[in-house]
MIDOSE-1310 file (N, C-alpha, C; in nm, 2 decimals, decimal comma, always signed):
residues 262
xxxx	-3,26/-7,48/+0,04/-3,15/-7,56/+0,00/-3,08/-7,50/-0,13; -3,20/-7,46/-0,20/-3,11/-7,42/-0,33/-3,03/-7,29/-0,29; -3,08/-7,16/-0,22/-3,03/-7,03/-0,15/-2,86/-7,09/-0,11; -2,88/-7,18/+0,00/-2,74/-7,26/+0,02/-2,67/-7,25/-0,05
xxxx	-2,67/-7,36/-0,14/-2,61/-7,41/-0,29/-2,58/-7,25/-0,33; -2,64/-7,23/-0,37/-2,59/-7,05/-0,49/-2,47/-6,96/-0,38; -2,51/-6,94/-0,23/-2,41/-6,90/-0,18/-2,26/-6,96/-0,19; -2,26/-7,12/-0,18/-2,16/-7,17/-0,19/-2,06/-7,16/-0,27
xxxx	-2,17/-7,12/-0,37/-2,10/-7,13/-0,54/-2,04/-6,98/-0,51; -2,11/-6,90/-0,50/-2,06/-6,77/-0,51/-1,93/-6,74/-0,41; -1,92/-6,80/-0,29/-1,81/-6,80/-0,22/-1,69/-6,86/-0,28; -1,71/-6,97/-0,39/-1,63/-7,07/-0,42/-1,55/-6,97/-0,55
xxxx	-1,69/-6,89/-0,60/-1,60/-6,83/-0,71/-1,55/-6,73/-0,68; -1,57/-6,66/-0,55/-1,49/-6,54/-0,49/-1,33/-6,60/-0,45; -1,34/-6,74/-0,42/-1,19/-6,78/-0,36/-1,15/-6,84/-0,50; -1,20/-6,89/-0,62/-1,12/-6,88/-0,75/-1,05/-6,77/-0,77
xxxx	-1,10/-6,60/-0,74/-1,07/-6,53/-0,82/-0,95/-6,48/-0,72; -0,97/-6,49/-0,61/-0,86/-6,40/-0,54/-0,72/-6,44/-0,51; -0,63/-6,35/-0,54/-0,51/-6,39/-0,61/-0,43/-6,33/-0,40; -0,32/-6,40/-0,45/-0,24/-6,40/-0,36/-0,15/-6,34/-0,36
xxxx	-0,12/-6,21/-0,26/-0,06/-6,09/-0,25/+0,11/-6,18/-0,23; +0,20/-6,12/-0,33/+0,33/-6,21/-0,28/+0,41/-6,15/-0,18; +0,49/-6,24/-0,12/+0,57/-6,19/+0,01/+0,68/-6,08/-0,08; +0,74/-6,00/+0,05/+0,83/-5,92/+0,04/+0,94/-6,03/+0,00
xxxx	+0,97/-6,13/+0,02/+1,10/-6,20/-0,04/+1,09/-6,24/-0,17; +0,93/-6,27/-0,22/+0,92/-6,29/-0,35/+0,90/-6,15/-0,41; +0,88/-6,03/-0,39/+0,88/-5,94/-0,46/+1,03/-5,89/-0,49; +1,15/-5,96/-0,42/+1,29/-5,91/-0,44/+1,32/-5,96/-0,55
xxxx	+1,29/-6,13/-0,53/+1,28/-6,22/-0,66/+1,24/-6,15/-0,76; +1,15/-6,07/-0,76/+1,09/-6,04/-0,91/+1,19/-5,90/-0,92; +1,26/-5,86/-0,85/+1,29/-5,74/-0,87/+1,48/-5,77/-0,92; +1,48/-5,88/-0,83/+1,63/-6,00/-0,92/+1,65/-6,02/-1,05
xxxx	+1,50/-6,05/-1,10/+1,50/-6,09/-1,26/+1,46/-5,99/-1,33; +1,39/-5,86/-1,24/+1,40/-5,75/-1,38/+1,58/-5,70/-1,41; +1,65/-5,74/-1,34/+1,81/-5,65/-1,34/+1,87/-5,77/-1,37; +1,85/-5,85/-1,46/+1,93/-5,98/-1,48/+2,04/-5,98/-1,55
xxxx	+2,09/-5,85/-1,55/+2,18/-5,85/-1,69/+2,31/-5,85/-1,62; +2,45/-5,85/-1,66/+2,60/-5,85/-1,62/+2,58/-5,66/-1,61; +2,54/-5,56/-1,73/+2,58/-5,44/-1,63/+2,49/-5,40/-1,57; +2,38/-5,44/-1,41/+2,34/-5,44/-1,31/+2,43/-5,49/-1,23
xxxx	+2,50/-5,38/-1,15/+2,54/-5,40/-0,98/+2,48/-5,36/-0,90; +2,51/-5,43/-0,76/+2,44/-5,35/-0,65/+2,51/-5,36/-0,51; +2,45/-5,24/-0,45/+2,50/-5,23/-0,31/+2,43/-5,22/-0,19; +2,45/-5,31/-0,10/+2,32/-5,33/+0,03/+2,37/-5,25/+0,12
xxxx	+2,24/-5,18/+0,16/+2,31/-5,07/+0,30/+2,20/-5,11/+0,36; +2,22/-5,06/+0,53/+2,13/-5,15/+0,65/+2,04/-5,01/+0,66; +2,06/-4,93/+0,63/+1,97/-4,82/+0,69/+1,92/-4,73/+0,52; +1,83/-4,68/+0,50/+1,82/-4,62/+0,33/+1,84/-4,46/+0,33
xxxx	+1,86/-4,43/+0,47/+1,90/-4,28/+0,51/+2,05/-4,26/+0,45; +2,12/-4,41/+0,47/+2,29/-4,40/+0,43/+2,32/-4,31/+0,28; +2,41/-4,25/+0,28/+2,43/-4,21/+0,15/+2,52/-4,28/+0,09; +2,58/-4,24/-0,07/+2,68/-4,33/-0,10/+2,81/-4,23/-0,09
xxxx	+2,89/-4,27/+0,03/+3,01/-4,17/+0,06/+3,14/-4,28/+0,10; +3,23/-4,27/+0,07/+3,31/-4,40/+0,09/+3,32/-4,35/+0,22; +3,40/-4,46/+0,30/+3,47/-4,45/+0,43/+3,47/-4,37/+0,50; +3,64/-4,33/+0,42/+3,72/-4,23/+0,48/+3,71/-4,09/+0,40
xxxx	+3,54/-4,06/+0,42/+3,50/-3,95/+0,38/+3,39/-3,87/+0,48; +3,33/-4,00/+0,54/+3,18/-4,02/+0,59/+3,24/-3,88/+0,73; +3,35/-3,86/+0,78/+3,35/-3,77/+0,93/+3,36/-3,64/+0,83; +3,42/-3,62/+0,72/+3,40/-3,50/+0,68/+3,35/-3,45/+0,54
xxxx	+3,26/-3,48/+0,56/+3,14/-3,45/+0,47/+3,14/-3,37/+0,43; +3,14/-3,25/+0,53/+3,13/-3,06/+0,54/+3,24/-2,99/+0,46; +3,36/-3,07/+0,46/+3,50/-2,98/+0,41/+3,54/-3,03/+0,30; +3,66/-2,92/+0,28/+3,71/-2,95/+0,07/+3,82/-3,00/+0,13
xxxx	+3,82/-3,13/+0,10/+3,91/-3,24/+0,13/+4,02/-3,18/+0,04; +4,08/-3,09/+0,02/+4,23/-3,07/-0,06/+4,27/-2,93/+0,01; +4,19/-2,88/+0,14/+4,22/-2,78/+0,19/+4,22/-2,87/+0,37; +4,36/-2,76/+0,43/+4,42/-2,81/+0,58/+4,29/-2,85/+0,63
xxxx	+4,30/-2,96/+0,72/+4,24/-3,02/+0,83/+4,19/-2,93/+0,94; +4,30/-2,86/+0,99/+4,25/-2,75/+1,12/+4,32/-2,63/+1,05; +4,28/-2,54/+1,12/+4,31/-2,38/+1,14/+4,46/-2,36/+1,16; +4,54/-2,31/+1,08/+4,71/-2,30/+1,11/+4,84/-2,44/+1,05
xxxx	+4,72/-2,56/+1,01/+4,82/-2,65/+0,99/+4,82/-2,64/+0,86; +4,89/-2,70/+0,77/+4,89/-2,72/+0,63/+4,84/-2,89/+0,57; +4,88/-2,98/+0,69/+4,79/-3,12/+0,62/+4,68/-3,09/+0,56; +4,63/-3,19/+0,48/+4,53/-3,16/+0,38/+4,44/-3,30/+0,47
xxxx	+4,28/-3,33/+0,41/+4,23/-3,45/+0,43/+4,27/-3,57/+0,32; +4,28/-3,45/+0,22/+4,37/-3,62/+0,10/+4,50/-3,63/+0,13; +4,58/-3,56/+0,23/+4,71/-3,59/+0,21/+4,68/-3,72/+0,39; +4,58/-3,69/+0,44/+4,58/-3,77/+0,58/+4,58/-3,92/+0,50
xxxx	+4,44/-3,89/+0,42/+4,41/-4,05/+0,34/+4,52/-4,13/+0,28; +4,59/-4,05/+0,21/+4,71/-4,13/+0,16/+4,85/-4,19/+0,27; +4,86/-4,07/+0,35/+4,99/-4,13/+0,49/+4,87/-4,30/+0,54; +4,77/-4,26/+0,57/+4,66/-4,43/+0,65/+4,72/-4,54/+0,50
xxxx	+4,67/-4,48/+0,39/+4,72/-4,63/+0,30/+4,85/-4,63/+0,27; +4,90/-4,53/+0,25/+5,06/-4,59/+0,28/+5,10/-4,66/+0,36; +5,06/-4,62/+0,52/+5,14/-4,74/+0,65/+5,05/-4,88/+0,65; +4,96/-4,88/+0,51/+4,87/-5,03/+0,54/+4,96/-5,07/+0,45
xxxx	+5,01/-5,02/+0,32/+5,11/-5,07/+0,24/+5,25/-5,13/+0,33; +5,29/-5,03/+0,41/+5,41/-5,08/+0,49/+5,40/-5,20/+0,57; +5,26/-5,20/+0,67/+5,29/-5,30/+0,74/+5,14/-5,42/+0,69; +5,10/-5,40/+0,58/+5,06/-5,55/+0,55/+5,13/-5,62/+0,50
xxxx	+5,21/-5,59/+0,42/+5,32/-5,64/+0,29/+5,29/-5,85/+0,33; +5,36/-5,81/+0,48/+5,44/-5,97/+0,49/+5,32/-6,03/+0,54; +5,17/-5,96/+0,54/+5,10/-6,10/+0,58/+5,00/-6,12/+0,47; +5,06/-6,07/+0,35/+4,95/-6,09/+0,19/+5,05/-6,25/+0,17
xxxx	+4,98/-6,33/+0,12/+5,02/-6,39/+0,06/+5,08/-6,42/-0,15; +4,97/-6,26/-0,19/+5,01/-6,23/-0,29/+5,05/-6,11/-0,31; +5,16/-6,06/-0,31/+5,16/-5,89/-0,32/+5,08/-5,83/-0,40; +4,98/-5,73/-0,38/+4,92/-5,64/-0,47/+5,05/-5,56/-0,57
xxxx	+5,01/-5,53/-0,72/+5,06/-5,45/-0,79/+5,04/-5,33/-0,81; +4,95/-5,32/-0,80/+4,90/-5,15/-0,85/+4,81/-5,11/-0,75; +4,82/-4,93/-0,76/+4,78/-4,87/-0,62/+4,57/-4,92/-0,62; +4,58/-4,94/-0,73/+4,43/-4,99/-0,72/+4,39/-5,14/-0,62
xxxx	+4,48/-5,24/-0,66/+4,48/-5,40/-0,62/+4,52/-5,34/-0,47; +4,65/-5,27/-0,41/+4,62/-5,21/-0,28/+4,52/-5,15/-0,18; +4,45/-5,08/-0,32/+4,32/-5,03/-0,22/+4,21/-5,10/-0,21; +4,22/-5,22/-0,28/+4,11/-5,31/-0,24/+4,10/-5,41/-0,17
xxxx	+4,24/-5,45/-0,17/+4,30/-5,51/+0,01/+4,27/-5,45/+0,10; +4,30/-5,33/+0,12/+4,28/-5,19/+0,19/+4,17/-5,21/+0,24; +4,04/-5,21/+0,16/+3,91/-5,20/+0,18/+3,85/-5,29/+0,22; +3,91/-5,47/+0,21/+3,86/-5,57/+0,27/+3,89/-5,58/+0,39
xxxx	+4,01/-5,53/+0,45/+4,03/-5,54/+0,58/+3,95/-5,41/+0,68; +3,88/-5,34/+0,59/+3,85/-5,20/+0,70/+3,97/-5,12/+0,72; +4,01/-5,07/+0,62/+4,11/-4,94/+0,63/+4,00/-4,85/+0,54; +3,97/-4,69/+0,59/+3,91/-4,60/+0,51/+3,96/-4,61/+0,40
xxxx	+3,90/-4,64/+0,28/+3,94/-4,59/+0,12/+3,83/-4,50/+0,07; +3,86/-4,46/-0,07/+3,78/-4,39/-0,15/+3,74/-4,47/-0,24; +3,71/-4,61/-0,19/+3,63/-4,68/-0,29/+3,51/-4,75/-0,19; +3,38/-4,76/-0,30/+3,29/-4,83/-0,24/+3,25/-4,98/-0,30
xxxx	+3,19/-5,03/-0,24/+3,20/-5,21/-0,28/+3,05/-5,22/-0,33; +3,06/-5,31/-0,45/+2,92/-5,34/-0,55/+2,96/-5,53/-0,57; +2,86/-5,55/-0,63/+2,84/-5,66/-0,62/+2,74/-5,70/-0,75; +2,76/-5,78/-0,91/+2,67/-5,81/-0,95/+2,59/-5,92/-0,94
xxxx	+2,58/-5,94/-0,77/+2,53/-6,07/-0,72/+2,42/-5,99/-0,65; +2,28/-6,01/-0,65/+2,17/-5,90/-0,59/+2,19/-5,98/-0,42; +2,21/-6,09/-0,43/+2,14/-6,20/-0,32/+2,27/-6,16/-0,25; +2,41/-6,12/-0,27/+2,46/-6,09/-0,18/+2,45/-5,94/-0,13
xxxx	+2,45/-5,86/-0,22/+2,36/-5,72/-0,17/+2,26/-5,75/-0,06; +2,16/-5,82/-0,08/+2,07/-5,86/+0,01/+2,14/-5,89/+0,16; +2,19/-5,98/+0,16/+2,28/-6,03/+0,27/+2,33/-5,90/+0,30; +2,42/-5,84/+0,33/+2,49/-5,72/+0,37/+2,38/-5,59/+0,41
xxxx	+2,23/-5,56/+0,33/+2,14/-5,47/+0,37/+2,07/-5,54/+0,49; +2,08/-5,69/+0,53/+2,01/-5,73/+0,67/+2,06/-5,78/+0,70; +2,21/-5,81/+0,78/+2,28/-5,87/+0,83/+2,30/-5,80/+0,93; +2,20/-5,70/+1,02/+2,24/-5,63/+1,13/+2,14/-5,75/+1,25
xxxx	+2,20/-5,67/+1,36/+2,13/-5,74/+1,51/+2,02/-5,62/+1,59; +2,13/-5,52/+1,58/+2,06/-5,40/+1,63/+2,01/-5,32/+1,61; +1,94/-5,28/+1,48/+1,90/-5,22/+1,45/+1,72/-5,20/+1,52; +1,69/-5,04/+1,46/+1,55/-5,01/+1,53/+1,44/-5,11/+1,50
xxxx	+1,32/-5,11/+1,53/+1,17/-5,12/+1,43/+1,20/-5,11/+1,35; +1,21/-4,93/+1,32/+1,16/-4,82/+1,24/+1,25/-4,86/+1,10; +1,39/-4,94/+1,10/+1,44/-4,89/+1,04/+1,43/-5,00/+0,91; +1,48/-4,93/+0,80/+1,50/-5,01/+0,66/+1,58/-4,98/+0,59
xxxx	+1,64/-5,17/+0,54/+1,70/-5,11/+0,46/+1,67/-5,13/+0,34; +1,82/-5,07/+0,25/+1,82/-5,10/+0,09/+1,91/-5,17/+0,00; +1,82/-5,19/-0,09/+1,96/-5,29/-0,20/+1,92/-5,17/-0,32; +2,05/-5,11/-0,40/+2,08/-5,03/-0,48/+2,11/-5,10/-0,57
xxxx	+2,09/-5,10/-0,69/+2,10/-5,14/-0,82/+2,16/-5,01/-0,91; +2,22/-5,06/-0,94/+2,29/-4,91/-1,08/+2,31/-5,00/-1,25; +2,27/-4,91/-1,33/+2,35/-5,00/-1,42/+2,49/-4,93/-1,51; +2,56/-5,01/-1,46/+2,74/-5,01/-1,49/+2,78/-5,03/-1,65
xxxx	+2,73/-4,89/-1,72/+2,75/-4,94/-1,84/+2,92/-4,91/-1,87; +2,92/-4,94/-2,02/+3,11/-4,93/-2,01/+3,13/-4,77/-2,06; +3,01/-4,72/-2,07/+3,05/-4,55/-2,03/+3,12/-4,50/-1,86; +3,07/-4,57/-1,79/+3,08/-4,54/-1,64/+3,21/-4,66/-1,60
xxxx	+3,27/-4,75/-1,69/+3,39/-4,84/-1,62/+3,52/-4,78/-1,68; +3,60/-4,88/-1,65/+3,75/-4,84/-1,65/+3,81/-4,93/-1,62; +3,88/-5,00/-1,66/+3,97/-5,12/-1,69/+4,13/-5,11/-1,58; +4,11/-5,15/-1,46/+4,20/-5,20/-1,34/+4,33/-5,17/-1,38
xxxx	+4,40/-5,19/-1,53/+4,55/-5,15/-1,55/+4,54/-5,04/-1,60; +4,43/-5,01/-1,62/+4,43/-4,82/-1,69/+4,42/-4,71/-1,58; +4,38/-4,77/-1,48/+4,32/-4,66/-1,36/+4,42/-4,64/-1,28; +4,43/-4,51/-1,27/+4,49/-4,43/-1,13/+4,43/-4,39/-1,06
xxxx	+4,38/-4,48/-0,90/+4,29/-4,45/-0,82/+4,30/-4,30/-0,78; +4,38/-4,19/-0,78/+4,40/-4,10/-0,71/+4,45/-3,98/-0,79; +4,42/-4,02/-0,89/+4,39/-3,90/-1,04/+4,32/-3,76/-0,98; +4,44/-3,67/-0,96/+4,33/-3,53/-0,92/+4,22/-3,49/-1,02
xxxx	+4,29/-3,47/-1,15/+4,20/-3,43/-1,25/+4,06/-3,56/-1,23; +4,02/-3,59/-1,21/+3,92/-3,70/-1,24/+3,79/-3,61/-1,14; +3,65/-3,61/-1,24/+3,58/-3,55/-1,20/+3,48/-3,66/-1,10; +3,41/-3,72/-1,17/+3,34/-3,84/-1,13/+3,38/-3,95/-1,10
xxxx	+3,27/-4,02/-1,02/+3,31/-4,16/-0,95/+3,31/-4,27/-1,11; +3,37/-4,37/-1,07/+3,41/-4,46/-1,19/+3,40/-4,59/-1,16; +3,32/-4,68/-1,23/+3,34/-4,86/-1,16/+3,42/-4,93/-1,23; +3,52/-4,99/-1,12/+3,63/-5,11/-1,17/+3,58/-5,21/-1,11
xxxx	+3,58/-5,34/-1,20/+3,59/-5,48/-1,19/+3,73/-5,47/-1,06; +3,76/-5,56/-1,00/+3,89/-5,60/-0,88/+3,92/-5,72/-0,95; +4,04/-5,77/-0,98/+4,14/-5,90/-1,01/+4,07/-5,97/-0,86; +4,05/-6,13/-0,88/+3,95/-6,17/-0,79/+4,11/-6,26/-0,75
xxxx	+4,19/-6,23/-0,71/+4,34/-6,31/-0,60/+4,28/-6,34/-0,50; +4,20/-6,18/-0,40/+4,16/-6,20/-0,25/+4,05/-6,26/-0,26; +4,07/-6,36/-0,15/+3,91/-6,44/-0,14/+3,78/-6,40/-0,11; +3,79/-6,28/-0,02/+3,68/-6,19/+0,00/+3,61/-6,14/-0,17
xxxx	+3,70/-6,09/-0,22/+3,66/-5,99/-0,34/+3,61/-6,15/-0,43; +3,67/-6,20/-0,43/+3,66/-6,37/-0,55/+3,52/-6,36/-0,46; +3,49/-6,39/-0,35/+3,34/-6,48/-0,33/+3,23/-6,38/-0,33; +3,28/-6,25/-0,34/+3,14/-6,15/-0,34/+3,10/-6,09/-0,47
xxxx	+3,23/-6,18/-0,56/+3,27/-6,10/-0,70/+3,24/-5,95/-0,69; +3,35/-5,92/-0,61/+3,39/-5,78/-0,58/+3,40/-5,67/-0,73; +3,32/-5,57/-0,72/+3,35/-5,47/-0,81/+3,40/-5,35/-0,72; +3,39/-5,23/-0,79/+3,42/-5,08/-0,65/+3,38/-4,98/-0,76
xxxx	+3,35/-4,84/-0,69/+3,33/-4,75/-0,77/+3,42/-4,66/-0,67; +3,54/-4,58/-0,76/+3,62/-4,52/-0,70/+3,56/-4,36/-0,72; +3,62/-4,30/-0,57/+3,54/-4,18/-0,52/+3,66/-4,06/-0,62; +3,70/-4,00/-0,66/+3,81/-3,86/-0,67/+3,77/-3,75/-0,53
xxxx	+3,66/-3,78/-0,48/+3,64/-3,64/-0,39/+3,56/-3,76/-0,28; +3,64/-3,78/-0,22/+3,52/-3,90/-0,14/+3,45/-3,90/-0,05; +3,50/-3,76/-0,01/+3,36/-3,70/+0,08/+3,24/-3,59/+0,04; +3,23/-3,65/-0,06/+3,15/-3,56/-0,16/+3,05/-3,68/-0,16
xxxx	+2,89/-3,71/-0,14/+2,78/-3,79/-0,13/+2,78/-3,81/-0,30; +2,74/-3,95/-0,35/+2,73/-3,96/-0,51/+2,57/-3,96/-0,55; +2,52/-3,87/-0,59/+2,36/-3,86/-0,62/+2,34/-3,99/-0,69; +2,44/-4,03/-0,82/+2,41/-4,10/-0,89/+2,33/-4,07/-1,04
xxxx	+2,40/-3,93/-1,05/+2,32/-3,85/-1,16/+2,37/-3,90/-1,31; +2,27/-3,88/-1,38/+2,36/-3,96/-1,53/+2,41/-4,10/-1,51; +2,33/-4,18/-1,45/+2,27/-4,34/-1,42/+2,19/-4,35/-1,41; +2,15/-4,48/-1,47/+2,01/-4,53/-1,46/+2,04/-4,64/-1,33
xxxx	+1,98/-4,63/-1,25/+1,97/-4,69/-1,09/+1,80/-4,74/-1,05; +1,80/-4,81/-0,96/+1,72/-4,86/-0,92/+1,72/-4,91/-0,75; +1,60/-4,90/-0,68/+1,64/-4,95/-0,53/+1,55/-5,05/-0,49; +1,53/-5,11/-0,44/+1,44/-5,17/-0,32/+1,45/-5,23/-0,18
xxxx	+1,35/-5,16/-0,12/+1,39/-5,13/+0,05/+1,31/-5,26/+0,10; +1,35/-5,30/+0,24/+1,36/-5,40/+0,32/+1,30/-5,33/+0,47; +1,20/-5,36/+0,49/+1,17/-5,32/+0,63/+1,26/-5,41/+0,73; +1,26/-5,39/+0,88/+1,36/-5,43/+0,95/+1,28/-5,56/+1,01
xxxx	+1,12/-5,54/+1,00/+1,05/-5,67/+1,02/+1,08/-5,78/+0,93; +1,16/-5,79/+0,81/+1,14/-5,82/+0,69/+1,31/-5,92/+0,70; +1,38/-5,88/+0,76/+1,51/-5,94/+0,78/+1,52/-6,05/+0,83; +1,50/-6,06/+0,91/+1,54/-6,20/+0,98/+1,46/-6,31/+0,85
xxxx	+1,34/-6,29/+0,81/+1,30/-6,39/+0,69/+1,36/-6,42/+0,57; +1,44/-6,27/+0,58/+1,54/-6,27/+0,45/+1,68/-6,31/+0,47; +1,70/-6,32/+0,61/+1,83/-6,42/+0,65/+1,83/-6,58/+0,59; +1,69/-6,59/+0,67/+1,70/-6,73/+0,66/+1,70/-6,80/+0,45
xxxx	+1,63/-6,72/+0,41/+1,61/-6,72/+0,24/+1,73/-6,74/+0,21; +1,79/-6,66/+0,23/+1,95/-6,64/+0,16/+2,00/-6,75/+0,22; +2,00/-6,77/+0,36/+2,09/-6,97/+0,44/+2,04/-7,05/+0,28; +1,95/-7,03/+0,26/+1,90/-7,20/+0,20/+1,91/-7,16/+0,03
xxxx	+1,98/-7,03/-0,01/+2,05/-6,98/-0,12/+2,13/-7,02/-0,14; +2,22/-7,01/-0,01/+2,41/-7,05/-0,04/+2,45/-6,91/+0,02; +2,35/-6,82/+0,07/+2,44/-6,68/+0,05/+2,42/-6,67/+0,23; +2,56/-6,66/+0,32/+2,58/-6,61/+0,47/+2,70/-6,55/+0,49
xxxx	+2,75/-6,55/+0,65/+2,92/-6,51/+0,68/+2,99/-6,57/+0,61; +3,01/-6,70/+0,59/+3,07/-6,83/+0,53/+3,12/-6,79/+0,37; +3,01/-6,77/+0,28/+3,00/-6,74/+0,19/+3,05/-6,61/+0,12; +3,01/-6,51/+0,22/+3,07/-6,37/+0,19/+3,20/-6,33/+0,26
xxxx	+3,25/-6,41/+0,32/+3,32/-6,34/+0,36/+3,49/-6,46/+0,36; +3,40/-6,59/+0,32/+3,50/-6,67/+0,24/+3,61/-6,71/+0,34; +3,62/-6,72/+0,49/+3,73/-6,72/+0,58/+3,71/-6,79/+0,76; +3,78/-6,85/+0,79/+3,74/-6,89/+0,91/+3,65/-6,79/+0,99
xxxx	+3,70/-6,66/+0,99/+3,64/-6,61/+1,07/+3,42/-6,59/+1,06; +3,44/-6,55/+0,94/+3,29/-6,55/+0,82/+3,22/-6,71/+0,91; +3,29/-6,83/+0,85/+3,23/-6,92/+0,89/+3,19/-6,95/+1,03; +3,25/-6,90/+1,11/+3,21/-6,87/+1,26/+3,12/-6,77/+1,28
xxxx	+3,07/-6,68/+1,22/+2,98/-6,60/+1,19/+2,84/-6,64/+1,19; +2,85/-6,71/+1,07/+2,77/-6,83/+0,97/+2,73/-6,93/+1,09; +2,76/-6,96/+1,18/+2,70/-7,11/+1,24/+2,69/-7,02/+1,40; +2,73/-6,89/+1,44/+2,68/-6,85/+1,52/+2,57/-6,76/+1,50
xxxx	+2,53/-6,74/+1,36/+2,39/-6,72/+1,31/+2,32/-6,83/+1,34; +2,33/-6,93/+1,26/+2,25/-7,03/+1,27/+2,19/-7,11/+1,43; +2,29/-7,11/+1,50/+2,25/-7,13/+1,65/+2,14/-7,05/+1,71; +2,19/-6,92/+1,69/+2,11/-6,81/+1,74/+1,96/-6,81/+1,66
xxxx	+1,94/-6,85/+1,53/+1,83/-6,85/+1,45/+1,79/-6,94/+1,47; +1,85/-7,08/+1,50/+1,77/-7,15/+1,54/+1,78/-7,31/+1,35; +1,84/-7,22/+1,23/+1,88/-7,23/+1,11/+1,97/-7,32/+1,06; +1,95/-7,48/+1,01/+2,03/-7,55/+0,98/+2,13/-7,62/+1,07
xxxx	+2,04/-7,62/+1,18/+2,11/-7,71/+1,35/+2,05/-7,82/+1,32; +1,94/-7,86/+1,28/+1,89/-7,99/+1,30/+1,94/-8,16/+1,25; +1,88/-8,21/+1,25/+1,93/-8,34/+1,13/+1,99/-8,35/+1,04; +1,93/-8,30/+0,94/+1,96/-8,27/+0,84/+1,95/-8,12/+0,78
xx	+2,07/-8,04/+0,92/+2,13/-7,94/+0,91/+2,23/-8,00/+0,83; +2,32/-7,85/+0,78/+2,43/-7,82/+0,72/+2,55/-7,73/+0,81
């Protein structure tokens, strides 16, 4: 009896002592509140292979974007980029409800709709980073992604009426705050880091950065976290279409259909 007793005890103090390995969604948490500051932004990509290359850079990676396109022509790849946002200037005009002012406020319209720009989209919201690094369907097993953290000091910004997105002289990429008019940019509290060479990959050298990766097993638990956050289509993307997004997630996941769904 007493043998008993002593093992009991001893088991009992083995399960005092043993601590509880935390989930991957609480280790993000903890990785949220080490970057709690206004200059931490971040950027969610679905795959961690992705580099940081804007858009309308990603097909020509290989070439000096200020030299012809093909053999015998004289277009340039910056002179193609500029004719695409000029004809988005031409024919969005009449369905903005606010006209953009400056070539910057243009390219960030630009970039909410899916036109190539030379800017990339940050966010000093981590939980919507999150959202955008697992918001795929198709993706492999194998694959993972990441949420990028940088910190955006005011050595590395530049103030939206000062900037000339398309400044030859400009050596390095630069982060602008966006005037929050578009509802997209207002609900993701849109920032950008504008490219001067934007098919040039950004190492991120001379920043202090930070990442953490998301296996692809790891997503669908980090969907649902973020639903009961506030953070989905609905939210991010601020528009009928988003909200249809948003509740054909939810059907499909099975996520705030019930009773006392939302």
């Amino acid at each position: 009896m007493a043998t008993s007793t002593s093992k009991k005890a001893v088991l009992k103090a083995k399960s005092a002592t043993t601590v509880k390995r935390p989930t991957r969604w609480e280790e993000f948490l903890s990785f949220c509140n080490t970057h709690a500051e206004t200059w931490w932004w971040f950027r969610g990509v679905s795959d961690r292979k992705y580099r940081l290359i804007p858009k309308v850079g990603r097909d020509a990676e290989h070439v000096d974007w200020l030299q012809p396109t093909e053999s015998g022509r004289t277009t340039t790849f910056a002179e193609l980029e500029m004719r695409v946002f000029n004809a988005f200037k031409r024919r969005a005009v009449l369905s903005l409800a606010v006209r953009p002012e400056t070539a910057f406020e243009w390219l960030a319209v630009a970039q909410h709709h899916g036109v190539p720009t030379r800017l990339l989209d940050w966010t000093p919201n981590p939980l919507m980073a999150a959202w955008f690094a697992t918001n795929k369907t198709d993706a492999p097993d194998d694959q993972v992604a990441k949420v990028i953290a940088v910190k955006a000091s005011a050595k590395w910004r530049e103030h939206e009426e000062d900037i000339d997105p398309f400044d030859k002289g400009r050596k390095e990429p630069v982060f602008v705050v966006s005037p929050h008019w578009h509802p997209r940019v207002r609900a993701q509290r849109g920032c950008f880091s504008i490219h001067p060479t934007p098919n040039k990959p950004w190492s991120l050298g001379g920043l202090t950065h930070d990442e953490f990766e998301i296996g692809q097993s790891e997503w669908r638990a980090f969907q649902r976290r973020l639903f009961y956050f506030g953070v989905d289509a609905s939210t991010t993307m601020a528009d009928l279409a988003g909200l249809g997004d948003a509740l054909a997630w939810q059907l499909r996941s099975r996520v705030g259909v019930g009773d006392a769904g939302y």
